[in-house]
C-alpha positions in Angstrom: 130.4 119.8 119.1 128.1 117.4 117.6 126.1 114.6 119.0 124.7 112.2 116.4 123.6 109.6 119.1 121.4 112.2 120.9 120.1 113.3 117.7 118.8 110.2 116.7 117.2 109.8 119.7 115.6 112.9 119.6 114.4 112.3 116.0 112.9 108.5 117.4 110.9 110.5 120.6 109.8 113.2 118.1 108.6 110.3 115.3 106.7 107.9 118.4 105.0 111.3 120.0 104.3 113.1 116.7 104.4 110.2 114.4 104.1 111.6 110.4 101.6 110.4 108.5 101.1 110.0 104.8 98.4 113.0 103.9 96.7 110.8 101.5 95.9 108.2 103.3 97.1 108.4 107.0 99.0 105.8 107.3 102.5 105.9 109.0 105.4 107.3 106.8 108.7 105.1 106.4 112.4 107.1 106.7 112.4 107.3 103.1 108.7 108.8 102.4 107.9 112.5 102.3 104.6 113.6 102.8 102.6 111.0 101.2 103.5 106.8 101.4 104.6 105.2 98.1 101.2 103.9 97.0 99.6 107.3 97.4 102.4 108.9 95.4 102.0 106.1 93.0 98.3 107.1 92.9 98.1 110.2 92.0 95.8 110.9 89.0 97.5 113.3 86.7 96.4 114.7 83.9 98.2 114.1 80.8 96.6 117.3 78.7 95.1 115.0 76.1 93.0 115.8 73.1 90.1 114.3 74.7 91.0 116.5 77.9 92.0 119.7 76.0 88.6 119.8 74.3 86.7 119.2 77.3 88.4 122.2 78.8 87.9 124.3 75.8 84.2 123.1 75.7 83.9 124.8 79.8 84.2 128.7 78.4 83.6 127.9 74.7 81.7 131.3 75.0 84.7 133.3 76.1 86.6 134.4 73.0 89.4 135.8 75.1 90.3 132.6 77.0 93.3 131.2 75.1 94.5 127.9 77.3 93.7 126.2 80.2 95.5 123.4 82.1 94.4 121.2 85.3 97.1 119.1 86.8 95.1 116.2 88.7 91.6 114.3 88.2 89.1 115.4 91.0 87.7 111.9 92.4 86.0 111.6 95.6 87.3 109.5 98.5 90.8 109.3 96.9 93.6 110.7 97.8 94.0 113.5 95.8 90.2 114.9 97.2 92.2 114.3 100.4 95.2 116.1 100.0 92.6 119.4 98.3 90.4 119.0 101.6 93.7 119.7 104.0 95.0 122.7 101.7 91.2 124.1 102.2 90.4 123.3 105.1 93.2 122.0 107.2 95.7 125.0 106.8 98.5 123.2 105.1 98.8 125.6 102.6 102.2 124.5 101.4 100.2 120.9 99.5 99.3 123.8 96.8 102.8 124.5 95.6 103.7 120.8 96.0 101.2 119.3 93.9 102.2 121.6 91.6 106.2 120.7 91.5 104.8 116.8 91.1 103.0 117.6 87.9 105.6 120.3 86.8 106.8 117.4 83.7 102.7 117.6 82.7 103.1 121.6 82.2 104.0 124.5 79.9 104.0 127.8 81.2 102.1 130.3 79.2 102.9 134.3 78.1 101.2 136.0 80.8 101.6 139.3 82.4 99.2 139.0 85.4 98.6 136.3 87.8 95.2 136.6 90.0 94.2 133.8 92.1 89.7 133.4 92.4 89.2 135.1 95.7 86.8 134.2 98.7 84.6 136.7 100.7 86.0 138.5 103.1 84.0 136.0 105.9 85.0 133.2 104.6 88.3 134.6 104.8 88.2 135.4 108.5 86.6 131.8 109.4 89.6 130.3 108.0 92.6 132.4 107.9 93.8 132.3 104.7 92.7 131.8 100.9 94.1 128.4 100.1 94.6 129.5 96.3 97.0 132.5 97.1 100.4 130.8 97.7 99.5 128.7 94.4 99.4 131.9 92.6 102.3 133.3 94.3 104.5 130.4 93.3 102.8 130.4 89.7 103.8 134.2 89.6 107.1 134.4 90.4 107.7 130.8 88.0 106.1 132.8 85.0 108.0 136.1 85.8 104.6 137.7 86.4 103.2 140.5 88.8 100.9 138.8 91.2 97.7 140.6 91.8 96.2 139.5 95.1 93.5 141.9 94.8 92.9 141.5 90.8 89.7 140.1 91.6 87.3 140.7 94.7 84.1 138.9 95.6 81.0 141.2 95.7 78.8 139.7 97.9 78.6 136.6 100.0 76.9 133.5 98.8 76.2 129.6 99.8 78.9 126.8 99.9 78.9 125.2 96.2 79.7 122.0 97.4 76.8 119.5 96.5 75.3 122.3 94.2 74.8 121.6 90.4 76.0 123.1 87.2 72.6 125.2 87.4 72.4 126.2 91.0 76.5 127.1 90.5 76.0 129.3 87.8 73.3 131.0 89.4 75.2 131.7 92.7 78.2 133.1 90.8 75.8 135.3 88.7 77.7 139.1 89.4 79.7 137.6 92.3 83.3 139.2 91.5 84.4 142.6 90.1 87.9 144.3 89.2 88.6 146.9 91.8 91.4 148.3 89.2 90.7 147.8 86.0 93.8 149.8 84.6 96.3 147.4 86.0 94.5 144.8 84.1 93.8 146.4 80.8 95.3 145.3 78.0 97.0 142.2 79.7 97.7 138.9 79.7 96.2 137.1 82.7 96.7 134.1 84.1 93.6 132.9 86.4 94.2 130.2 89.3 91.7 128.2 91.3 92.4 125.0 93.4 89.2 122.5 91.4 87.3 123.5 88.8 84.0 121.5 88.7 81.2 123.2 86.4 83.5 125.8 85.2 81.3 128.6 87.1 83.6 130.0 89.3 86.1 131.0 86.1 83.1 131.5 83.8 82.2 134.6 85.8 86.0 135.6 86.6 86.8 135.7 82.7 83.5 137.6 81.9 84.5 140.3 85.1 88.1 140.1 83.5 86.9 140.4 79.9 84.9 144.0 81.4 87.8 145.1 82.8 89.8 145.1 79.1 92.2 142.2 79.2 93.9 141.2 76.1 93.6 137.6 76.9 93.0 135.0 79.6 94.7 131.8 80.4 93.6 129.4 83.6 95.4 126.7 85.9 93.7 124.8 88.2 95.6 122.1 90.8 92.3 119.8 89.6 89.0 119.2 87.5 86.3 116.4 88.0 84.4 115.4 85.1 81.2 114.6 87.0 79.3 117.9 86.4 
């Protein structure tokens, strides 16, 4: 037997005790919204893979003869809410805002011919202070889109270092100098990989995965990254 009366009443106690909130900017959500309020969704800064765009990505790991494509699907901003929604799948837990970022930009996207999919890993601390790696159910949902074997463990980090966060291009590179390896090299030789990070700001992080990748005997590299920000 049903009861559509009590379940609206249920639903109204549920929305006044635990009212949802748009994720972008926390205001309160209408009925009709889903995770983030109209102007937020309106808002979102996609990239639209232009020239201008595709050579500034190319111009990131010029160096790297292997890497063949790369593709960011937002514009990195601070105090917008795109930095917002990034700072909950880091920080906050909600590691589902990965894979749904991901289906909103799906129309800005064409998947590439990779074997491998390896999401940039953290140490093992960072790890245990917060209970997950926010890029791993990105790459899982990239994976199984592309047809491709995820590799969790395609990339390990070597030794700990400091938070990036206010550091520049200089002070990055320097702190990723020798910071990952390839644990197995033979299930990476000789493949197509797909890289994926959540923002790529000086290109540091990847420069050193590709170059540990590149060691290892890959035939060629492709990236993805939810975001990039231009202010290096």
């Amino acid at each position: 037997m049903k009861f559509p009366h009590y379940s609206k009443i249920v639903k109204h106690l549920l929305n006044y005790f635990f009212p949802r909130v748009c994720f972008g900017c926390n205001t309160l959500l209408s009925e009709e919204e889903q995770n983030l309020c109209y102007q937020c969704a309106h808002e979102l800064p996609f990239t639209d893979n232009s020239l201008v765009e595709r050579r500034s990505f190319e111009a990131l790991f010029y160096t790297h003869s292997l890497v063949k494509e790369g593709h960011a699907f937002y514009l990195y901003q601070e105090q917008t809410s795109i930095a917002r929604l990034l700072k909950q799948l880091k920080f906050r837990g909600h590691e589902w805002i990965g894979t749904w970022l991901v289906n909103c930009a799906f129309l800005h996207y064409t998947p590439y011919p990779v074997d491998i999919v390896i999401p940039i890993p953290i140490h093992p601390l960072r790890l245990l202070k917060r209970g997950y790696n926010q890029v791993h159910g990105l790459a899982a949902f990239l994976a199984e889109y592309h047809k491709a074997v995820l590799e969790k463990k395609g990339l390990k980090v070597r030794r700990f270092s400091p938070s990036q966060t206010r550091g520049g291009r200089k002070f990055r590179q320097k702190n990723r100098q020798g910071y990952f390896y390839c644990p197995h090299p033979h299930r990476v030789k000789d493949k197509s990989v797909l890289v994926v990070d959540d923002i790529v700001t000086t290109g540091a992080t990847l420069d050193v995965a590709f170059k540990c990748l590149q060691d290892a005997g890959v035939r060629e590299i492709y990236w993805i990254s939810l975001a990039w920000t231009t202010e290096r």
